[in-house]
C-alpha positions as a printed NumPy array, in Angstrom:
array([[  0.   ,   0.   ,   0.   ],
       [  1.256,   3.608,  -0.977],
       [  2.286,   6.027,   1.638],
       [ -0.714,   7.734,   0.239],
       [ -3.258,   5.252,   0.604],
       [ -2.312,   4.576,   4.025],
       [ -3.547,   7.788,   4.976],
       [ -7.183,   6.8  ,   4.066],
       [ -9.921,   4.716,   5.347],
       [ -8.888,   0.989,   4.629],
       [-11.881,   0.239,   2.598],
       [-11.316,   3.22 ,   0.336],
       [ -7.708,   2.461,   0.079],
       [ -9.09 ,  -0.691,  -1.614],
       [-10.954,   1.108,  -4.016],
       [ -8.763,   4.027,  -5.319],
       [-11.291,   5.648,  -7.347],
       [-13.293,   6.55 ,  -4.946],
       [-10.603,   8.791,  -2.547],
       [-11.576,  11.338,  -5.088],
       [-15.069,  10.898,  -5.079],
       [-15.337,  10.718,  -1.343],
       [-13.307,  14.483,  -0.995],
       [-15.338,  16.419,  -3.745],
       [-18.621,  14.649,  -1.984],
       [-17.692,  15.901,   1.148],
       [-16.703,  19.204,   0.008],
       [-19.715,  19.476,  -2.228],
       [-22.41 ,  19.013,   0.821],
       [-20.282,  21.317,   2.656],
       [-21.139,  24.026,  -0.073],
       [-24.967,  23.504,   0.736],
       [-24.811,  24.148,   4.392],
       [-25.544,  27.297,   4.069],
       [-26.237,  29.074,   0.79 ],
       [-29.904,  28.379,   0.679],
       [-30.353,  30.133,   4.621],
       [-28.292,  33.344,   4.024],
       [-29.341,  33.64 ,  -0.122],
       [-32.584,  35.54 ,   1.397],
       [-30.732,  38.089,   3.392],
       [-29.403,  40.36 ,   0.225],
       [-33.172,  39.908,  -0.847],
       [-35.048,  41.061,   2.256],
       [-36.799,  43.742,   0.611],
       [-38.193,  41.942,  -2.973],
       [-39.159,  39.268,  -0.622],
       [-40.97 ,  41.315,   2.276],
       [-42.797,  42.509,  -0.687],
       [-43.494,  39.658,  -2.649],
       [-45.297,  38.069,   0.523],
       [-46.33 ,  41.172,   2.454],
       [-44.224,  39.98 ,   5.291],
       [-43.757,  42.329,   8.376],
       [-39.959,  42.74 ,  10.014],
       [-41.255,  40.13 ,  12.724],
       [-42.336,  37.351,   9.999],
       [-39.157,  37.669,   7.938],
       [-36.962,  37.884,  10.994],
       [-38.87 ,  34.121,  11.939],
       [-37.194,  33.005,   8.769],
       [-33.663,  33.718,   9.996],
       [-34.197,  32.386,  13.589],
       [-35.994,  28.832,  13.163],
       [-33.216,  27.321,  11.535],
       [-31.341,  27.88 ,  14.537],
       [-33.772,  26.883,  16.591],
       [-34.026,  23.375,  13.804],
       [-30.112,  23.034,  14.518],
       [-30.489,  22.611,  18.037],
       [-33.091,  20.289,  18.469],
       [-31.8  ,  17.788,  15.469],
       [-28.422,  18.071,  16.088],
       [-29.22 ,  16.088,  19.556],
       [-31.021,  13.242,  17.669],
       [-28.766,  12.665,  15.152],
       [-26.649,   9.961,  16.883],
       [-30.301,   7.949,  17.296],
       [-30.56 ,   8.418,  13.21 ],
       [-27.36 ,   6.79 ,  12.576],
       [-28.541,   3.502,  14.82 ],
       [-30.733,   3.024,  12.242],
       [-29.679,   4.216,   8.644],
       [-26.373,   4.499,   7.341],
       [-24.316,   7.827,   7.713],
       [-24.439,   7.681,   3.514],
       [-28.065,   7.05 ,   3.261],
       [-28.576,   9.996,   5.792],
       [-26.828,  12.293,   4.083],
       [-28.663,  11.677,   0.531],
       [-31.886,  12.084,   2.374],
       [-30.847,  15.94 ,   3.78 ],
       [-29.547,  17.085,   0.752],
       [-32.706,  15.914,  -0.838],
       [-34.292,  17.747,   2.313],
       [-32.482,  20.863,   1.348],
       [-33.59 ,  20.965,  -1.837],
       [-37.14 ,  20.445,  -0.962],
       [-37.009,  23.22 ,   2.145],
       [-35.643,  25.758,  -0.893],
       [-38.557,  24.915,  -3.156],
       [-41.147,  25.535,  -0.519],
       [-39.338,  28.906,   0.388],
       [-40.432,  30.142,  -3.364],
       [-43.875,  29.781,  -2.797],
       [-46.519,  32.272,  -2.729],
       [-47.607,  31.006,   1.053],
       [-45.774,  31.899,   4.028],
       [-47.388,  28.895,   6.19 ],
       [-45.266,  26.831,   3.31 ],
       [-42.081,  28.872,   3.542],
       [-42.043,  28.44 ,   6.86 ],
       [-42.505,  25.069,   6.696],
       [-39.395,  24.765,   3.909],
       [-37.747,  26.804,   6.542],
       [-38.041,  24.045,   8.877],
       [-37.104,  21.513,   6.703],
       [-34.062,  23.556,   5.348],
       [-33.077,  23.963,   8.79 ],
       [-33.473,  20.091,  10.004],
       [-31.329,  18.731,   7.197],
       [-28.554,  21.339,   8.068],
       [-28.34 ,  20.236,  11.113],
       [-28.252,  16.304,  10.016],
       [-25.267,  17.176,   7.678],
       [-23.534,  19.586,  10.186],
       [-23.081,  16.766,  12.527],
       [-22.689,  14.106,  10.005],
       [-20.058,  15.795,   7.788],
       [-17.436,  16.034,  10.321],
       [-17.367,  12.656,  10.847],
       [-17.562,  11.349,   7.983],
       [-14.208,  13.241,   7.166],
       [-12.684,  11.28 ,  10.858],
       [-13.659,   7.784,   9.003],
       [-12.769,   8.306,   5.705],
       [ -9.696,  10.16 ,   5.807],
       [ -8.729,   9.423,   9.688],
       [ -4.798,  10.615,   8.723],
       [ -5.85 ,  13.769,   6.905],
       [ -8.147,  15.235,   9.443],
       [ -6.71 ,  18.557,   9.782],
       [ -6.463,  18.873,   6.124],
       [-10.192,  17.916,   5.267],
       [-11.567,  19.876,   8.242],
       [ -9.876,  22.841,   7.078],
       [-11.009,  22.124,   3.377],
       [-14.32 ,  21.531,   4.951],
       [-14.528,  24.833,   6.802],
       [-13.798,  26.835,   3.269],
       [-16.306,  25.283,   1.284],
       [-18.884,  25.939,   4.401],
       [-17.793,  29.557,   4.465],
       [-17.577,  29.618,   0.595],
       [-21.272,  28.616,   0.451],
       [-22.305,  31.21 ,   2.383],
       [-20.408,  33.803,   0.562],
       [-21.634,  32.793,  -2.736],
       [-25.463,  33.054,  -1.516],
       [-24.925,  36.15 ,  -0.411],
       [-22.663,  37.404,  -3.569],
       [-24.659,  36.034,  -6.118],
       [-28.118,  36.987,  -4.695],
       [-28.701,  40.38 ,  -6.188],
       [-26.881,  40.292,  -9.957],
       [-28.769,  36.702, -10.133],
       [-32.022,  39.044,  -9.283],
       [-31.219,  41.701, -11.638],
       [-29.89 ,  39.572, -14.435],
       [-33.226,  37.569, -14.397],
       [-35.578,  40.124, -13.025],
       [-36.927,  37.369, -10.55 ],
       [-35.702,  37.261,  -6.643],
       [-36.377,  33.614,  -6.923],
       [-33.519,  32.686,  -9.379],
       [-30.562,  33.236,  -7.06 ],
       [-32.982,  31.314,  -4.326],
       [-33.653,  28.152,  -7.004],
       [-29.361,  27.827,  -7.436],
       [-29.733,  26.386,  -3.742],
       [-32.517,  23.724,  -4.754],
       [-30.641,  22.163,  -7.912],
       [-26.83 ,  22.388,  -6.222],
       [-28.1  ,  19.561,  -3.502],
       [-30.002,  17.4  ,  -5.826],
       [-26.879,  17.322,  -8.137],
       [-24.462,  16.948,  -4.984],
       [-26.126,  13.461,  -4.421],
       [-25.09 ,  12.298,  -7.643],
       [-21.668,  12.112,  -5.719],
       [-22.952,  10.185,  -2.95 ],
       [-25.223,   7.991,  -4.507],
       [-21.723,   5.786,  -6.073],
       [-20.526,   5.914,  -2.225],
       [-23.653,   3.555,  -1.176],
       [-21.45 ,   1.073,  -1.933],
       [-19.264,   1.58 ,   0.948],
       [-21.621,   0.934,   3.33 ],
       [-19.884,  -0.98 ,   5.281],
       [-17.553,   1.255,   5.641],
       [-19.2  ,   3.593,   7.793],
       [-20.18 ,   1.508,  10.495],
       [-17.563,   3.01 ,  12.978],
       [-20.041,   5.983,  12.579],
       [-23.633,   3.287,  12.598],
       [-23.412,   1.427,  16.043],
       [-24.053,   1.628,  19.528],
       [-25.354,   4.257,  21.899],
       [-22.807,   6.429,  23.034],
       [-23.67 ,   9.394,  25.454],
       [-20.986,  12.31 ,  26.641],
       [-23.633,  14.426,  29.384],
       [-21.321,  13.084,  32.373],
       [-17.632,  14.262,  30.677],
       [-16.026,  17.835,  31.23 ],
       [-13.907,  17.425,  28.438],
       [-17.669,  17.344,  26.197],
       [-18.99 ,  19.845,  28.064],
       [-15.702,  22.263,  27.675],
       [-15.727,  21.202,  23.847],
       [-19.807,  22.366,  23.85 ],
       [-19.808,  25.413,  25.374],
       [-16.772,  26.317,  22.974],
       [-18.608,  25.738,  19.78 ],
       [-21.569,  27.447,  21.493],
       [-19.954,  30.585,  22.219],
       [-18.067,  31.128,  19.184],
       [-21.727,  30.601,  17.159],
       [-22.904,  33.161,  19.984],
       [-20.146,  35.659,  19.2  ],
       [-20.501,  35.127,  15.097],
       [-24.272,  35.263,  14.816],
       [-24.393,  38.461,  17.096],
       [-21.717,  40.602,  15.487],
       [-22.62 ,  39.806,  11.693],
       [-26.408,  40.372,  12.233],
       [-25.21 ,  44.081,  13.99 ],
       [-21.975,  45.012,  12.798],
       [-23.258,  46.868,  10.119],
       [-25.571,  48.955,  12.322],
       [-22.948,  49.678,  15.08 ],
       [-20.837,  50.699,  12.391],
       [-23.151,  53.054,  10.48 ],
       [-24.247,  54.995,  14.066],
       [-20.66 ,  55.366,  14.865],
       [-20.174,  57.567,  11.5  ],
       [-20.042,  55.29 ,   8.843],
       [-21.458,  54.886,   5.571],
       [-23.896,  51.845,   4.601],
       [-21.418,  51.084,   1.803],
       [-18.954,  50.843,   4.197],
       [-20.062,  49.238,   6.569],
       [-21.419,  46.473,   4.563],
       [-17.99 ,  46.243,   2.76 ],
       [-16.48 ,  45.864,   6.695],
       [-18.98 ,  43.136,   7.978],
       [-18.448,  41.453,   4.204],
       [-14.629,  41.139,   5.262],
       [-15.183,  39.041,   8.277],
       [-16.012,  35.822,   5.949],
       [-13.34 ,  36.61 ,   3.314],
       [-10.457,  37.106,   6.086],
       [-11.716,  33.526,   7.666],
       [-11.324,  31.449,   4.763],
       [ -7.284,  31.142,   5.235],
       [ -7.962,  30.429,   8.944],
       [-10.571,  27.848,   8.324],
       [ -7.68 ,  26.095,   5.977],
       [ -4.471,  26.22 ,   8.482],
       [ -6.282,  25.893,  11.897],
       [ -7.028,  22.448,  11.346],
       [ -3.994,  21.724,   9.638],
       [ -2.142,  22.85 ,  12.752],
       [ -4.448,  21.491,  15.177],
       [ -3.885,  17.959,  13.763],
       [ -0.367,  18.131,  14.453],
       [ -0.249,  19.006,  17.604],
       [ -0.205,  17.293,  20.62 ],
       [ -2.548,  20.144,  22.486],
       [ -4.318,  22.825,  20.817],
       [ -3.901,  24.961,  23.619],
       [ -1.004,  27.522,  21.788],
       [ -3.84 ,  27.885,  19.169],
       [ -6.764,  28.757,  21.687],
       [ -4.779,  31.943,  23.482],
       [ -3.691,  33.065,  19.671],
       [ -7.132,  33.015,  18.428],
       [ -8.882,  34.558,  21.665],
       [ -6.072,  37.799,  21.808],
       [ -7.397,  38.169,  17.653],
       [-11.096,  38.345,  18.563],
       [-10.764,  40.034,  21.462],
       [ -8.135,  43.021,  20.164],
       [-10.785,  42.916,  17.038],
       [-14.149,  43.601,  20.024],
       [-11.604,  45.977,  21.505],
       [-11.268,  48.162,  18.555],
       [-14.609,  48.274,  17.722],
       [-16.002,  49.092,  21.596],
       [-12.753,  51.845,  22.252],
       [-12.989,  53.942,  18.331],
       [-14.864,  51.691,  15.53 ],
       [-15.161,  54.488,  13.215],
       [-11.468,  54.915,  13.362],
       [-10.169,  51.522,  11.971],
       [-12.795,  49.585,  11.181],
       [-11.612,  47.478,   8.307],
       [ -9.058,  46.333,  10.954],
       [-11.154,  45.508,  13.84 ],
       [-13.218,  43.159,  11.193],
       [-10.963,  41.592,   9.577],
       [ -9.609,  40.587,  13.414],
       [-12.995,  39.695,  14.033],
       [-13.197,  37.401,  11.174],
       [-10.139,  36.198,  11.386],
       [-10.971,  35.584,  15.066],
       [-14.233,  34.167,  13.951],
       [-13.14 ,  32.182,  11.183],
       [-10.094,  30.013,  13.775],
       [-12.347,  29.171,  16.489],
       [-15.146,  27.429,  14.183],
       [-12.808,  25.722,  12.304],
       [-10.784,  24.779,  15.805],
       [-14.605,  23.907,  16.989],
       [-14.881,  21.584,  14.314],
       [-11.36 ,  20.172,  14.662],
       [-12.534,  19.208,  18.273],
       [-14.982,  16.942,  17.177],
       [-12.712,  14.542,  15.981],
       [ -9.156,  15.355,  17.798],
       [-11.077,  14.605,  21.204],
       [-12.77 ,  11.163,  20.022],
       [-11.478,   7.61 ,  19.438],
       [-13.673,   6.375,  16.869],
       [-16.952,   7.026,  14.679],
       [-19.519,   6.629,  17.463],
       [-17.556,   8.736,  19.345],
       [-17.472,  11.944,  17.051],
       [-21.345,  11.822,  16.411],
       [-21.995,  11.982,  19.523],
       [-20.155,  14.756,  20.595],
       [-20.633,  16.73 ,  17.231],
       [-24.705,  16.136,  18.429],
       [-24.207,  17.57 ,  21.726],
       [-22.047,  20.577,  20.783],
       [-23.688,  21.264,  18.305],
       [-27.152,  21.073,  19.94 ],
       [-26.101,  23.308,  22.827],
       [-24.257,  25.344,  20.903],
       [-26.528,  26.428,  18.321],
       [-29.668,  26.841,  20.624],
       [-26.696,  29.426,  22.88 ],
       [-26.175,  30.971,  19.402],
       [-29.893,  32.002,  18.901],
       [-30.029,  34.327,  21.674],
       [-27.307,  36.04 ,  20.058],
       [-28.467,  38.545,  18.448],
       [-31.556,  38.875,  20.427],
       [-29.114,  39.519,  23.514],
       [-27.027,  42.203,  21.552],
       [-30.47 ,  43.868,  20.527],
       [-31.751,  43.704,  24.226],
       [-28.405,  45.264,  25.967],
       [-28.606,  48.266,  22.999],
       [-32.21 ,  48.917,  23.917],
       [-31.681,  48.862,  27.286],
       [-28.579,  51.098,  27.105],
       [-29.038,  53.219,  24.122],
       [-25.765,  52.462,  22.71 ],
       [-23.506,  49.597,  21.06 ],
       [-20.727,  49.561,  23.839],
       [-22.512,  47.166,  26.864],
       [-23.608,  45.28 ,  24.439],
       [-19.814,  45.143,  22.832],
       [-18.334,  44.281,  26.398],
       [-20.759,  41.559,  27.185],
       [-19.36 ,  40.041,  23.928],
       [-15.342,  40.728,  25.205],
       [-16.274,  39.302,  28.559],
       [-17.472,  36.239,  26.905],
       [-14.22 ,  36.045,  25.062],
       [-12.726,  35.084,  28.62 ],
       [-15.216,  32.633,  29.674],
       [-14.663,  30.611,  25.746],
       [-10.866,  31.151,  26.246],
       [-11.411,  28.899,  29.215],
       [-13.097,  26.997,  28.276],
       [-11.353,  26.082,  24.79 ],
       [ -8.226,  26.069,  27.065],
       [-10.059,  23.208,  28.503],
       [-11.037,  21.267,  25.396],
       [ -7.715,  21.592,  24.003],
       [ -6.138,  19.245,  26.333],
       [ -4.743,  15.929,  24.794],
       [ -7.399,  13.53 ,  25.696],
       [-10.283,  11.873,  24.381],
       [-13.8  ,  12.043,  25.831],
       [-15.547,   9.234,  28.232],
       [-18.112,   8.256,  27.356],
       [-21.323,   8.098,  30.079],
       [-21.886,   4.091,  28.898],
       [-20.27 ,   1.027,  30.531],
       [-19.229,   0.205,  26.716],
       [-16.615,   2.675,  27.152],
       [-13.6  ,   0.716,  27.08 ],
       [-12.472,   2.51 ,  24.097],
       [-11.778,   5.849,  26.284],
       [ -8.77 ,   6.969,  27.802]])
């Protein structure tokens, strides 16, 4: 067996063909994590129109899929008891495409159920994904998280990008939305070849593994869950603190834009360096003083550097997801392992990350100004540094069951 090969799952080695099948399938459902959520955002206006939607009803549209990624991230382990991790993903990026056709419809009871079903097959693939990468390319982790973690922020980008000249060019807000319903449905042309690898999955397919009872889990939770905290809030209200500190729309938008185009090299390296490391702790304290001197400049003068204090923001933003990620599979032994704690982290940490923005809204009310609200977000910089100082120690989880002869 090459050098090569040996770096991949053994039943993949056996069939060479399909190493390159199984990385553009992963990277391709990584690409559909997001587009079809944030495509509406650049449309707000055509679409509050087109339905007669208040600021309330299209504001439910951005919150429920949260709310979806909480509650089916946490059954998600139970899923892959019965169907294969393969089969699963087909079935949400069928989902997807569904939940984006129901979102064009005249009806908002129907986009709001697409909503929900958009929402609910996210969160299947969020936690599936990450393992998936663990099993089939257990010796290129870091690599193929960090490859992951682009295409996830790429997707987002290009529904946002894309949104408005697709609108003009066609005169129709729903053509940039439709790109999000045909993308999945030709994605699973990839995975419908990898069926046949069933059996290769079954690290992931197994027994009941729970993590409720393990610090190491909870450190690793509350990590993902305040970094989604921290990016939800300051991309929905970036732009506004920016604009009643002295700035222009244009560039304000142009500043918020740059937190997901500074990320992308982070989400690459990150993982790569995580892998390789013993303890991720060195990368923890680097990314926390980045965020934090990035909340720092925005809460002391944000009109007077503010292209700097985002792109620190981003780039802050950007290591700590893709260090989140890296977690996942650095802290487990196995398949079952991963699943379980990508379900729980990713449970807890996207129902924390709802009340994101809500919070940051609540504190400016309250106060009449951006800069209590910016300090809440600074102090809870310090509580995720300690808690990713935590989850960055070399071990793995134990597991709650008596089945757990495979921890440390």
């Amino acid at each position: 067996m090459s050098s090569h090969q040996a770096n991949i799952s053994p039943l993949i080695s056996a069939r060479p063909w399909v190493i390159g099948l199984a990385m553009l399938a992963l990277l391709m459902a990584a690409t559909n994590l997001r587009g079809g959520l944030v495509v509406f955002a650049p449309l707000v206006l055509e679409i509050r129109a087109a339905l007669s939607l208040s600021a309330s009803e299209f504001g439910l549209l951005t919150t429920l899929p949260l709310i979806c990624f909480a509650i089916i991230s946490i059954l998600v382990p139970a899923f892959t008891r019965i169907f294969s991790s393969i089969t699963l993903v087909i079935a949400g990026l069928l989902i997807i495409a569904a939940g984006v056709l129901l979102r064009l419809t005249p009806h908002y009871a129907w986009v709001i159920v697409g909503t929900l079903l958009l929402g609910s097959a996210i969160a299947l693939l969020n936690v599936l994904i990450p393992v998936l990468v663990k099993v089939f390319f257990p010796k290129r982790i870091g690599l193929m998280t960090g490859l992951y973690s682009i295409m996830l922020s790429l997707g987002a980008g290009m529904g946002l990008f894309i949104a408005v000249p697709m609108m003009q060019a066609f005169d129709n807000w729903k053509a940039p939305v439709l790109v999000w319903a045909v993308l999945p449905i030709l994605t699973c042309f990839l995975w419908l070849p990898l069926l046949r690898l069933r059996s290769s999955v079954t690290p992931v397919t197994g027994a009941k593994v729970t993590l409720w009872k393990n610090s190491t889990a909870w450190a690793v939770t509350f990590y993902m869950g305040l970094q989604s905290f921290f990016f939800y809030a300051i991309v929905t209200w970036l732009p506004k603190i920016l604009i009643e500190s002295g700035l222009e729309p244009l560039q304000a938008g142009t500043a918020t834009a740059l937190i997901n185009l500074v990320s992308i090299p982070f989400n690459l390296f990150v993982p790569i360096l995580a892998a390789r490391m013993n303890n991720q702790r060195i990368l923890v304290v680097l990314i926390f003083a980045i965020s934090f001197s990035g909340l720092f400049g925005l809460w002391l003068a944000p009109e007077k550097a503010p292209m700097l204090w985002a792109s620190l923001i981003g780039m802050g933003a950007g290591g700590s997801l893709s260090l989140a990620l890296s977690f996942f599979v650095l802290r487990t032994k196995d398949g079952i392992q991963a699943t379980s704690l990508s379900a729980m982290a990713q449970s807890l940490g996207y129902l924390l990350a709802s009340t994101g923005p809500v919070v940051m809204a609540w504190i400016h009310e309250l106060s009449g100004h951006w800069l209590h609200a910016i300090l809440l977000l600074m102090c809870l910089q310090l509580i995720q540094l300690a808690f990713g100082w935590k989850g960055a120690a070399a071990v793995y989880v134990k597991p709650d069951t008596r089945q757990s002869n495979q921890e440390k």
